[in-house]
C-alpha positions as CSV (number, residue, x, y, z in Angstrom):
1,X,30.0,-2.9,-20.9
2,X,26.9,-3.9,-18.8
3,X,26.5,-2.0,-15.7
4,X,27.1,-3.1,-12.4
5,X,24.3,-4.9,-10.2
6,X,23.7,-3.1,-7.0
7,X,21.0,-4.9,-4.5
8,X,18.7,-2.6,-2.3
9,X,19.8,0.7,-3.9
10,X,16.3,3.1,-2.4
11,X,18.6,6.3,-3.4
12,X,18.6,7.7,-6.2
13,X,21.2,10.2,-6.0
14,X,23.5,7.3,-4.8
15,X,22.6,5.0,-7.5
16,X,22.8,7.6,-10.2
17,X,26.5,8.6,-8.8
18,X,27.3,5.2,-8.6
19,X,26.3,4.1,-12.1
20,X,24.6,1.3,-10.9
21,X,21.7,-0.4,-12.8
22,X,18.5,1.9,-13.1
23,X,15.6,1.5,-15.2
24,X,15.0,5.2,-16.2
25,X,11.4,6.1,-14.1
26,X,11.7,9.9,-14.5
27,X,8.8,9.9,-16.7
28,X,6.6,9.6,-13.0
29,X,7.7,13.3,-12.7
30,X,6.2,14.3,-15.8
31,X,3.0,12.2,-15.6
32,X,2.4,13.3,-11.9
33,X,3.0,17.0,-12.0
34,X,1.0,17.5,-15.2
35,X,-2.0,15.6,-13.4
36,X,-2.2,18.6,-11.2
37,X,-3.5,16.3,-8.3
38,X,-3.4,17.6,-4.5
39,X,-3.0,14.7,-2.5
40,X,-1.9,11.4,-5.0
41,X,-2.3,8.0,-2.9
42,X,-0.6,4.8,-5.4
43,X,-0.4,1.8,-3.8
44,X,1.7,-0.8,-5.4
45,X,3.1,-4.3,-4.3
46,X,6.2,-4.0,-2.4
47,X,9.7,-4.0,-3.6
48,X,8.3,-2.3,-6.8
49,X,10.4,0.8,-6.9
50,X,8.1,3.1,-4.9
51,X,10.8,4.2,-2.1
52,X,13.3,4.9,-4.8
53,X,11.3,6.7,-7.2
54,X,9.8,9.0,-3.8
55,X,13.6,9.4,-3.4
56,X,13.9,10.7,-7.3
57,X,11.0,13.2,-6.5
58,X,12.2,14.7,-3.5
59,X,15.7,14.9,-5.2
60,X,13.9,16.7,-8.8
61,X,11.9,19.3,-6.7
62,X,13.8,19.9,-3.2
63,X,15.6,23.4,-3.1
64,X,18.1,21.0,-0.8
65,X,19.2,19.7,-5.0
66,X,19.3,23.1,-6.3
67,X,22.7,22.4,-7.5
68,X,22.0,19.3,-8.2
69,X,20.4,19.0,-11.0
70,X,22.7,16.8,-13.4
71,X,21.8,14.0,-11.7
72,X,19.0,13.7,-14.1
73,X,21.0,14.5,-16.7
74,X,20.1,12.0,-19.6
75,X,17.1,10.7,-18.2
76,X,13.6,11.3,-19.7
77,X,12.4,14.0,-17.6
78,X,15.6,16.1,-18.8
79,X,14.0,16.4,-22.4
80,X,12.0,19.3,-21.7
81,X,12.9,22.8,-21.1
82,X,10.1,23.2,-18.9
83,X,11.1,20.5,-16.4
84,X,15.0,21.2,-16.0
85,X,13.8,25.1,-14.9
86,X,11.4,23.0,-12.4
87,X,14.4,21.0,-10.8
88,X,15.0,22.1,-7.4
89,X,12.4,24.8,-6.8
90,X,10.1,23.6,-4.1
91,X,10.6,23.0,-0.4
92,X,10.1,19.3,0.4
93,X,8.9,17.6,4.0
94,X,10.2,13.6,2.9
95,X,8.9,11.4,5.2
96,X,8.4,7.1,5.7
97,X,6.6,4.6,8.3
98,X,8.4,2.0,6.4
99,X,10.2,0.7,9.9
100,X,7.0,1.7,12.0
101,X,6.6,-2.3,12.7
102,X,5.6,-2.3,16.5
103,X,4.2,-4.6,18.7
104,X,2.3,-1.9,20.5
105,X,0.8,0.9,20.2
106,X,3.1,2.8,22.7
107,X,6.1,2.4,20.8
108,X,4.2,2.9,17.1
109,X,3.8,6.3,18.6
110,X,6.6,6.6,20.1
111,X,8.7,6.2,16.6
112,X,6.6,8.3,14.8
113,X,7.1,10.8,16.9
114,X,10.7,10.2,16.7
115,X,10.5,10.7,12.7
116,X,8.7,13.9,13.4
117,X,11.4,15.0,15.6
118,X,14.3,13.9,13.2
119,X,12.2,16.8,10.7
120,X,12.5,19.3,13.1
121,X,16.2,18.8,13.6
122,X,16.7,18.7,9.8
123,X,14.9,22.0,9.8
124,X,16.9,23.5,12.9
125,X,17.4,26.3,11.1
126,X,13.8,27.9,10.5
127,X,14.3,28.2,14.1
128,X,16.2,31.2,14.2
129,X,15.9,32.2,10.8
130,X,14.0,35.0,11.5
131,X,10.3,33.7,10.0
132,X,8.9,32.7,13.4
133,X,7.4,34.1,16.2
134,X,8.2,34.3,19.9
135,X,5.1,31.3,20.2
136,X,6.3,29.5,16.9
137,X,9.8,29.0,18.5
138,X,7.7,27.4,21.6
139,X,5.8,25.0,19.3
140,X,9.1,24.5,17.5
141,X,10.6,23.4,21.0
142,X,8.0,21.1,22.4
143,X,8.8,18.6,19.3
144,X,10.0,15.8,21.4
145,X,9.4,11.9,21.4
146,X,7.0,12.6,24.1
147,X,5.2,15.4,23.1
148,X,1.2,14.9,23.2
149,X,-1.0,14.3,20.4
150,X,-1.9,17.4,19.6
151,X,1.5,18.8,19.1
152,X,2.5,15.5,17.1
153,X,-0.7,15.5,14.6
154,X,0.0,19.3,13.7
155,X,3.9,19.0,13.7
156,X,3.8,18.5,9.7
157,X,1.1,20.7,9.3
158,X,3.3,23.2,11.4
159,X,6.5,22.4,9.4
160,X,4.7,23.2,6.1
161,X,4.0,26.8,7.4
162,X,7.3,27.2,8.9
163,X,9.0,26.0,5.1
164,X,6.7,27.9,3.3
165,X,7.5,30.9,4.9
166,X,11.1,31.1,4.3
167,X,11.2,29.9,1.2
168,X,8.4,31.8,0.1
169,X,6.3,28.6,-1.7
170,X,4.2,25.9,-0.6
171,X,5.6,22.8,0.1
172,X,5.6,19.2,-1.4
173,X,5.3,16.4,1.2
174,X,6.0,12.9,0.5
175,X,5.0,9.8,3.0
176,X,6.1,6.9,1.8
177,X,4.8,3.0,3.0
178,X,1.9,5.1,4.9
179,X,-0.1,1.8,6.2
180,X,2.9,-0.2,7.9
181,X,1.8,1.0,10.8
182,X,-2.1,0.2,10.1
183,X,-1.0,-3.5,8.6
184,X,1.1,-3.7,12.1
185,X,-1.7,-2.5,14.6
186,X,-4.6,-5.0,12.7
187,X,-1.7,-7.6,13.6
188,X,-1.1,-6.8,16.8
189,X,-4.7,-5.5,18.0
190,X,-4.2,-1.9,18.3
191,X,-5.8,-0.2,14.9
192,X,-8.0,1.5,17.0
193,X,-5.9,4.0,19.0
194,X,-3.7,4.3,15.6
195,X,-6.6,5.1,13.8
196,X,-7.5,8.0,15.7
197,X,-3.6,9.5,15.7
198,X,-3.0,9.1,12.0
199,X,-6.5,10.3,11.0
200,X,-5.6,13.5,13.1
201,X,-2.4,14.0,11.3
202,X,-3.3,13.2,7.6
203,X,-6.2,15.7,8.3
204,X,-4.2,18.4,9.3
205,X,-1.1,17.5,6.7
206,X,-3.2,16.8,3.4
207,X,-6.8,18.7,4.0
208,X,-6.5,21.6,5.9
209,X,-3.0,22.6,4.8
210,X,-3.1,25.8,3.1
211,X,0.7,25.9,2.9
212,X,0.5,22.4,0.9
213,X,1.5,22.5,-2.9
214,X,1.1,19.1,-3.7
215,X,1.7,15.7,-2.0
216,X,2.0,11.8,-2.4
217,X,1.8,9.1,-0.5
218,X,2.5,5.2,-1.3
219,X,1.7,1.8,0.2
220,X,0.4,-1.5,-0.1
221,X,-2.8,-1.0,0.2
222,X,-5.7,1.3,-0.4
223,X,-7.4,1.7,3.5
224,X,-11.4,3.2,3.8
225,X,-11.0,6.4,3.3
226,X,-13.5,6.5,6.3
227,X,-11.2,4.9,8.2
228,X,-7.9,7.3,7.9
229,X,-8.8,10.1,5.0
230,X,-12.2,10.9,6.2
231,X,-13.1,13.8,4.4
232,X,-10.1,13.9,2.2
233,X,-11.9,15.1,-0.7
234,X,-8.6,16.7,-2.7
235,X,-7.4,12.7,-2.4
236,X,-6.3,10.7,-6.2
237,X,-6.2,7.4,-5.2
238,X,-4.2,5.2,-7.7
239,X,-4.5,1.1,-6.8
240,X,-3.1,-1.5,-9.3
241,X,-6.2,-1.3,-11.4
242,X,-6.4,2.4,-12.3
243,X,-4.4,4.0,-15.7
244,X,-2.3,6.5,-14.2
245,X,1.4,5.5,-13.5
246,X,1.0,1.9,-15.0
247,X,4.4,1.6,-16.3
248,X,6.1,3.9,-13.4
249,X,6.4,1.2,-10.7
250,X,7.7,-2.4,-11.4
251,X,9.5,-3.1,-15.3
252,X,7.8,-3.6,-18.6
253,X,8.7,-6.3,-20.8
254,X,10.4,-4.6,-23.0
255,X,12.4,-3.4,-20.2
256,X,12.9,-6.2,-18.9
257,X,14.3,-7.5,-21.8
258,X,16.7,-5.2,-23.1
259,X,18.4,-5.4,-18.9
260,X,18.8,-9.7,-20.1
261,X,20.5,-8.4,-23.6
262,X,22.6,-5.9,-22.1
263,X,23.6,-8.9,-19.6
264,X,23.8,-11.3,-22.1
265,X,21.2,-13.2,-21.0
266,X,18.9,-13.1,-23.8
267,X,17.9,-16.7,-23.8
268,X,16.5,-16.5,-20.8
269,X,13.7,-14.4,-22.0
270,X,11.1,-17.4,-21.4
271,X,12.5,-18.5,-18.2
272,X,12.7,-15.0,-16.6
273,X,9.0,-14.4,-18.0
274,X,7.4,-17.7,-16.4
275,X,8.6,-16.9,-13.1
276,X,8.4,-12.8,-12.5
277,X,5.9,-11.5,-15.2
278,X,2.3,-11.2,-14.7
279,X,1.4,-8.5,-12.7
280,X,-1.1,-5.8,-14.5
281,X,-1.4,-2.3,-13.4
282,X,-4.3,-0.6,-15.4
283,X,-4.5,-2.2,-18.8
284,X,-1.0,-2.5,-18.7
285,X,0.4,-6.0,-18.9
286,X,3.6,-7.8,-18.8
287,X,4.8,-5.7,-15.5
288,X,7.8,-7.6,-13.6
289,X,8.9,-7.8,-10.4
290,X,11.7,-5.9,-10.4
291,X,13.3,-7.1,-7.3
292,X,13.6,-10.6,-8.7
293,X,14.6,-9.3,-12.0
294,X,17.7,-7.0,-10.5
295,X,18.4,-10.4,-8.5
296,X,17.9,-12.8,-11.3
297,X,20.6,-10.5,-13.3
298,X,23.1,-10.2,-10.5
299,X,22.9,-14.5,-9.9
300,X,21.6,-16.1,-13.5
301,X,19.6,-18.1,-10.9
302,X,16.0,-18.2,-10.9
303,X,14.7,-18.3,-7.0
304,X,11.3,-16.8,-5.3
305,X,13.7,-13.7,-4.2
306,X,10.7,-11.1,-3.7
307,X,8.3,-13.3,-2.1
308,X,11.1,-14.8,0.3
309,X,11.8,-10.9,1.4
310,X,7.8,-9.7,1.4
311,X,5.5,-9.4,3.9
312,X,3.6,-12.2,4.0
313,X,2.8,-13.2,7.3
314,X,-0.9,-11.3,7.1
315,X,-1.6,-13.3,3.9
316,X,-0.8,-16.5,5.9
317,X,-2.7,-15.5,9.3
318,X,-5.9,-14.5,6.7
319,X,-6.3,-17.7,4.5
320,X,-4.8,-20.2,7.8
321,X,-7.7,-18.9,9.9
322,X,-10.5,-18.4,7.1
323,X,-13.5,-19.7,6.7
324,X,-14.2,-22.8,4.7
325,X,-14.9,-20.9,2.0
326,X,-11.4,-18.7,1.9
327,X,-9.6,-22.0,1.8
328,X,-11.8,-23.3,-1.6
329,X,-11.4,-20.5,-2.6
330,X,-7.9,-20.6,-2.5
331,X,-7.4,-24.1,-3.1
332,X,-8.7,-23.1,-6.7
333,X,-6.0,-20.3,-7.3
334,X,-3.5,-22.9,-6.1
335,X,-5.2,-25.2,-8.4
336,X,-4.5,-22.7,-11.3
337,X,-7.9,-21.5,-11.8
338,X,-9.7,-18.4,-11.8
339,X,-11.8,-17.0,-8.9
340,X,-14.3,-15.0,-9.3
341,X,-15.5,-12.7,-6.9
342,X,-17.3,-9.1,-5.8
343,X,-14.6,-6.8,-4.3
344,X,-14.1,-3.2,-3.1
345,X,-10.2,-2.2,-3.3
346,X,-11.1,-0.1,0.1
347,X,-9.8,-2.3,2.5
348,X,-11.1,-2.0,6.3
349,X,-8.7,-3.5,8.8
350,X,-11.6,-3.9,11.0
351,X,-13.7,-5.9,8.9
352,X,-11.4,-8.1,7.9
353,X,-11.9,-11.2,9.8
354,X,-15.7,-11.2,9.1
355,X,-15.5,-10.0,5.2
356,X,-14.0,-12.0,2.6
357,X,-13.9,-10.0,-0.3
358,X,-11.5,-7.5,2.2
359,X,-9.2,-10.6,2.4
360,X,-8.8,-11.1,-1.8
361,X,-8.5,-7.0,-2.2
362,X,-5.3,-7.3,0.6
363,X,-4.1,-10.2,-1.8
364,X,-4.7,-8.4,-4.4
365,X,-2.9,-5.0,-3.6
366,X,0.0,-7.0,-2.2
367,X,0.6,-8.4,-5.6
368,X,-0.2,-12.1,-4.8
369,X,-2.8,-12.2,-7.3
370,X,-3.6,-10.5,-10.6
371,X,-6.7,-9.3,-12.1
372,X,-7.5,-11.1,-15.4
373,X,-10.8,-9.3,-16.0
374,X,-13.3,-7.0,-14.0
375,X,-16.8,-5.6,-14.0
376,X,-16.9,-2.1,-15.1
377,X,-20.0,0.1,-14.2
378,X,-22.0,1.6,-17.1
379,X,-25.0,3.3,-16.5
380,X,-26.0,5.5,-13.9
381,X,-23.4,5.7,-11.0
382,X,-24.9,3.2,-7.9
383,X,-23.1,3.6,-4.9
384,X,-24.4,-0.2,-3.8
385,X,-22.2,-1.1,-7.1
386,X,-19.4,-3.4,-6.1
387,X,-17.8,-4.5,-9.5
388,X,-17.1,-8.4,-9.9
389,X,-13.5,-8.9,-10.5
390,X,-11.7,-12.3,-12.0
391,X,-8.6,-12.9,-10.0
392,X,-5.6,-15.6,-10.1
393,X,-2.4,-16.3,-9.1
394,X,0.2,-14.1,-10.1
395,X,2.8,-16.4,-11.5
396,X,5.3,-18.8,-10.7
397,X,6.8,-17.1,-8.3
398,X,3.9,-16.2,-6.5
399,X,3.0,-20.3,-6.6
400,X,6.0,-21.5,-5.1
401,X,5.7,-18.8,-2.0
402,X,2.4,-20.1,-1.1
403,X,3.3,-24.1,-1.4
404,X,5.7,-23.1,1.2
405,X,3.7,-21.4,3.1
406,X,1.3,-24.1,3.3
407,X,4.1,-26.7,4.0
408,X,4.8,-24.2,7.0
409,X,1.5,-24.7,8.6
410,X,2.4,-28.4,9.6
411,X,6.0,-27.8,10.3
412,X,5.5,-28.9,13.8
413,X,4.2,-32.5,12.7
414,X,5.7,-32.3,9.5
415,X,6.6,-36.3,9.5
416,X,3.8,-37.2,11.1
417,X,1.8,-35.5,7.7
418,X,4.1,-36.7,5.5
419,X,3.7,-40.1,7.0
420,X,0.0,-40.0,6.6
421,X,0.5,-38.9,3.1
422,X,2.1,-42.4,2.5
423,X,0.0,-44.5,4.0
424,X,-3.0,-42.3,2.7
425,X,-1.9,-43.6,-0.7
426,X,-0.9,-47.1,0.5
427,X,-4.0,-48.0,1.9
428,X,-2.7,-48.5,5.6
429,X,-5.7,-47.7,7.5
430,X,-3.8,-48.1,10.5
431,X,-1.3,-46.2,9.8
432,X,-3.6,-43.5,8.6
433,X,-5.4,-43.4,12.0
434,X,-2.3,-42.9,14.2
435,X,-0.7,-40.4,12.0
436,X,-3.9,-38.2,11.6
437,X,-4.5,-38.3,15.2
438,X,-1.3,-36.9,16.1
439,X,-1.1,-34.4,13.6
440,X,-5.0,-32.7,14.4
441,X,-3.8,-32.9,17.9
442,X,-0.9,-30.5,17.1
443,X,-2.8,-28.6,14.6
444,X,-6.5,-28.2,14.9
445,X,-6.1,-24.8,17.1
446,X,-3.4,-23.8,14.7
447,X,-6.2,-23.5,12.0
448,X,-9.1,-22.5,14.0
449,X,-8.2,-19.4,15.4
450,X,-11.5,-17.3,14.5
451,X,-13.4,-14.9,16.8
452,X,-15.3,-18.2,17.2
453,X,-13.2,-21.0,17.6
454,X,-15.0,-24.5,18.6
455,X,-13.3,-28.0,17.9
456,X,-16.8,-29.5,17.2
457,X,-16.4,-27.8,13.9
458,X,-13.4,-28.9,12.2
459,X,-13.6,-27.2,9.0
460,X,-11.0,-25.1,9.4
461,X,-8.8,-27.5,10.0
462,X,-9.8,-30.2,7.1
463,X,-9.6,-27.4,4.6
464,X,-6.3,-26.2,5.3
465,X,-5.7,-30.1,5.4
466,X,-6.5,-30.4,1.6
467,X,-4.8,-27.3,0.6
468,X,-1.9,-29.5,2.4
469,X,-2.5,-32.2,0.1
470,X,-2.3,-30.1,-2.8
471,X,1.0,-29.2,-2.5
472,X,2.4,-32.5,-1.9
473,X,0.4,-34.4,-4.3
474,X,0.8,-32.3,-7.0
475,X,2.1,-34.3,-10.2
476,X,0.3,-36.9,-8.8
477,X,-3.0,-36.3,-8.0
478,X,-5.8,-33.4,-8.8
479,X,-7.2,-32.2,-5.0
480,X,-10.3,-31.1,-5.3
481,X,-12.7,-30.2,-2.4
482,X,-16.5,-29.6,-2.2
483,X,-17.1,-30.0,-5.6
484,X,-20.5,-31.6,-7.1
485,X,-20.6,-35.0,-8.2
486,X,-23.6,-37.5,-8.2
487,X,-26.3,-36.0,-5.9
488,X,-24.2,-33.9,-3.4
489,X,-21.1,-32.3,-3.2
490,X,-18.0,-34.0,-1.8
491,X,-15.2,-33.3,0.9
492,X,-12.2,-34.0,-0.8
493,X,-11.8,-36.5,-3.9
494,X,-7.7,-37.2,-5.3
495,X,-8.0,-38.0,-8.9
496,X,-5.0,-39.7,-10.1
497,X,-2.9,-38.2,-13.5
498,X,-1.6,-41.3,-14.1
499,X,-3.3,-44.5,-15.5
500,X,-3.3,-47.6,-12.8
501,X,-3.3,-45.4,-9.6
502,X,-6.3,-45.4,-7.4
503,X,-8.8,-42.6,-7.1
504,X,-9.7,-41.3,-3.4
505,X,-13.0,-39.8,-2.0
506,X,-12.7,-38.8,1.6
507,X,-15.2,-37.6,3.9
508,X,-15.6,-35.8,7.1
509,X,-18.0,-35.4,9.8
510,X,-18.2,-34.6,13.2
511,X,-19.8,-37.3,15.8
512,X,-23.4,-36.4,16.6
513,X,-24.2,-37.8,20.3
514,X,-27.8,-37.9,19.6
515,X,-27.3,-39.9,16.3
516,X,-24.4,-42.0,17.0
517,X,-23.1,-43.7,19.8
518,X,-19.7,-43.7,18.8
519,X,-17.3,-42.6,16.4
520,X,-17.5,-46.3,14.6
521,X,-21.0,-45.3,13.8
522,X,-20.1,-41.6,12.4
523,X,-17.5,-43.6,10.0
524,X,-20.2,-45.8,8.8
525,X,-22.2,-42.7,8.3
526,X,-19.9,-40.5,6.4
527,X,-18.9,-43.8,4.5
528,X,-23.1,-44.3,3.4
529,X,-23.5,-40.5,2.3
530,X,-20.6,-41.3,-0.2
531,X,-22.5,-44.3,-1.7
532,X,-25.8,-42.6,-1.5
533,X,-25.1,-39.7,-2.6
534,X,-22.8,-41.0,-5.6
535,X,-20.1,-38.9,-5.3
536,X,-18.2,-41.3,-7.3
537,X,-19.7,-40.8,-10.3
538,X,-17.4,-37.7,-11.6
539,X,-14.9,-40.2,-11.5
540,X,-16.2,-43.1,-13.3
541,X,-17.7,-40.8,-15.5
542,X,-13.8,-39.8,-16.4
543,X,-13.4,-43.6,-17.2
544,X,-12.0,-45.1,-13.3
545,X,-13.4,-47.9,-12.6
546,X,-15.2,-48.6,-9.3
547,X,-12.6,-51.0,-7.9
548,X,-10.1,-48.5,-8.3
549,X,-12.1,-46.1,-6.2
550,X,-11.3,-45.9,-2.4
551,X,-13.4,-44.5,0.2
552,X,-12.8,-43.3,3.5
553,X,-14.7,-41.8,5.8
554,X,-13.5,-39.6,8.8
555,X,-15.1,-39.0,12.0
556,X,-14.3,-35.9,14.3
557,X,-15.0,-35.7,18.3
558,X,-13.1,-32.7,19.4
559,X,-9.5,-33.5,18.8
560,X,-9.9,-37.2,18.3
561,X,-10.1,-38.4,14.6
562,X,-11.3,-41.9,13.6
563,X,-11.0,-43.2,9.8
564,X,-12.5,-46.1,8.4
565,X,-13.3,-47.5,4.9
């Protein structure tokens, strides 16, 4: 009898005293604790089981499970002598900044602080246990939500003394979802002060903690060690691309498909695949999302369930208000092709306005795209070496998030766009003129939103205007921007996929006073740079012929848009 479906399960005692479905991960235990590394930083896509199996390590090792132990009865980390005599032995500090999701710095802090405090109270009884001093029962005491920073950044530090003491063994600390916070302050233009507090406390927690057995932390994403873990030396960072743990977070194939038998849902081996496969951890390939796998079994309905429930918004903000060539270069992922590009899986908050390759690692670690192939260094070590990676789209999934997302950016003229859409493809010039107007006037500060912003430069704007056109063309046309063709490269050409429709070529430029003396004359001009420069010729080349080739040329003045042919 297949076993019952439960949604959100982060326990694991409850879900193994439930009998609920699990994918056995115990393994991680094994793999982990033989590594023998201090401080172990894996970061991993959300919703990929990295709450739940920080919740099966701090219920194998914490002397709070002592008695607990046949919880992991049956499970793979069971097998071995060695492990079972392990199982509750170690005193455990279990920690997450999973809700730390603030819109200021004050109260980031503030509910930190409040963790810290909720840790102390779990602990009340070191207090008077006997292990402390006269001054340790002070420090123990000024642990409040508005204790000051000094007291806060040592408060796990301190804990890990006090533990150690009375149990007579170092401790294991877990922190789990460790950059919330710093994905939270880049959005919200405080990474600054919460740099300095959580550099203070990871230093004291994870470096000079002599009372420290081992530790490990998860997240998203892998942030400068400059930035938060400066001089972390004892740190094993673990992002998607490294070995270790490949097939600890997220389901295999073959797991995968032994859940659809045991459901009876073994046909839907392809269908299951084509929307939730793809990711690739290490070498490893073929990992799921296992949020919309457990969802997929409890419905039968394929949906985007894990990218609906992610956090996507940064993604968004990042490729809405990048540069021209962030908006290309996505146009090409959505296009199903492969970027490639330099990258460094340190990501620095700071930087990431100015530094593109920051922007694809952040895709990149939050599962949105995959590596299909990357550079590896041979030779002597260079620190200037930045490997070259090959990145796309994830899979279907992934896809269909990010046409909606981009259907999103012009919700607030959504007709209007969709009206110019159809008189785009109609040929209604007028039509054309009054629909684009409207829509840049609702729009153009919507998409350029850069330390720089300046209407006289509507790139922004045009290119999240194709990447528009993608989505709702698709089928129908292929979008393509800035490509070469003739002597130049184009703006924007639609090429249809289906014999008898017309081929587009649109063009943009912004009116030059000096030049022309009015937008009519920045039309003609954008309209002689197509002929002159030939950009047709890709298309004819394909077989179109010339009368089914329209041109159109738009001219920019601030807010104002004119379009001719």
């Amino acid at each position: 009898m297949a076993r019952t479906i439960g949604i959100g399960y982060q326990n694991f005692e409850k879900i193994i005293t439930e009998q609920v479905f699990y994918v056995d991960k115990t393994s991680f235990i094994r793999e982990w604790w033989e590594n023998k590394d201090e401080v172990t930083l894996i970061t991993r896509p959300r919703r990929f089981g990295k709450t739940l199996n920080m919740s099966m390590v701090e219920n194998f090792f914490s002397v709070e499970y002592r008695e607990k132990g046949g919880l992991f009865e049956g499970l793979s980390v069971y097998g071995e002598e060695r492990f079972r005599r392990l199982q509750g032995t170690y005193p455990v500090i279990s920690l997450s900044f999973a809700n730390i999701k603030e819109k200021d710095y004050e109260t980031a802090r503030y509910k930190i602080c409040q963790l810290l405090v909720n840790l102390y109270s779990k602990n009340e009884f070191l207090r008077d246990s006997g292990v402390l001093t006269e001054r340790d029962k002070e420090y123990f005491d000024r642990i409040l939500v508005d204790m000051n920073d000094g007291d806060a950044t040592l408060a796990i530090y301190q804990l890990s003394d006090f533990l150690s003491r009375y149990y007579g063994k170092k401790v294991i600390i877990l922190l789990d979802e460790y950059d919330t916070p710093m994905q939270e302050a880049y959005e919200n233009g405080y990474w600054r002060e919460l740099l300095s507090f959580t550099r203070s406390m990871f230093q004291a927690a994870f470096k000079t903690n002599p009372f420290l057995e081992r530790a490990i932390l998860t997240g998203i994403t892998r942030i400068s060690k400059e930035s938060v873990f400066s001089d972390l030396n004892n740190l094993k960072v673990v992002t998607t691309t490294s070995e270790e743990y490949a097939d600890s977070f997220g389901f295999t194939e073959k797991e995968v498909f032994r859940a659809l038998e045991e459901y009876s849902m073994a046909d839907k081996k392809e269908e299951v695949k084509k929307w939730y496969d793809g990711f690739v951890f290490g070498s490893l390939g073929d990992i799921y999302n296992p949020w919309s796998v457990i969802n997929y079994l409890d419905t039968g309905k394929v949906a985007a369930y894990w990218a609906n429930t992610s956090s996507n918004s940064l993604a968004g903000k990042l490729i809405r208000e990048g540069s021209r060539n962030i908006k290309q270069s996505f146009e090409r992922l959505l296009n199903g092709e492969v970027l490639k590009t330099p990258l460094d899986e340190q990501i620095v908050y700071s930087q990431l306005d100015q530094d593109e390759q920051g922007i694809w690692s952040l895709l990149l670690a939050a599962g949105y795209l995959k590596v299909a192939a990357y550079e590896r260094f041979e030779g002597n070590y260079r620190e200037d070496f930045v490997p070259e990676y090959e990145l796309e789209l994830t899979n279907l999934e992934v896809r269909m998030m990010f046409r909606k997302m981009v259907h999103g950016w012009f919700g607030s003229v959504n007709s209007d766009y969709n009206d110019f859409i159809k008189a785009l493809l109609e040929g209604d010039i007028k039509g054309m003129n009054g629909y684009m107007n409207r829509v840049a006037l609702h729009t153009f500060s919507y998409f350029d939103t850069g330390k720089n912003p300046s209407v006289s430069e509507p790139e922004r704007f045009y290119h999240g205007f194709v990447l528009g056109l993608l989505v709702d063309l698709a089928g129908r046309y292929a979008v393509t921007s800035n490509r070469e063709s003739g002597f130049g490269r184009y703006d924007i050409m639609l090429e249809p996929l289906k014999e008898g429709e017309d081929a587009i070529i649109l063009e943009f430029k912004v009116h030059d006073a000096e030049e022309e003396k009015d937008l009519r004359e920045t039309v003609q001009a954008a309209l002689r740079q197509i002929n002159e420069k030939n950009y047709a010729a890709v298309l004819v080349g394909k077989g179109i012929a010339m009368e089914r080739i329209r041109k159109y040329g738009f001219a920019f003045e601030g807010k104002r848009v004119l379009i001719g042919k």
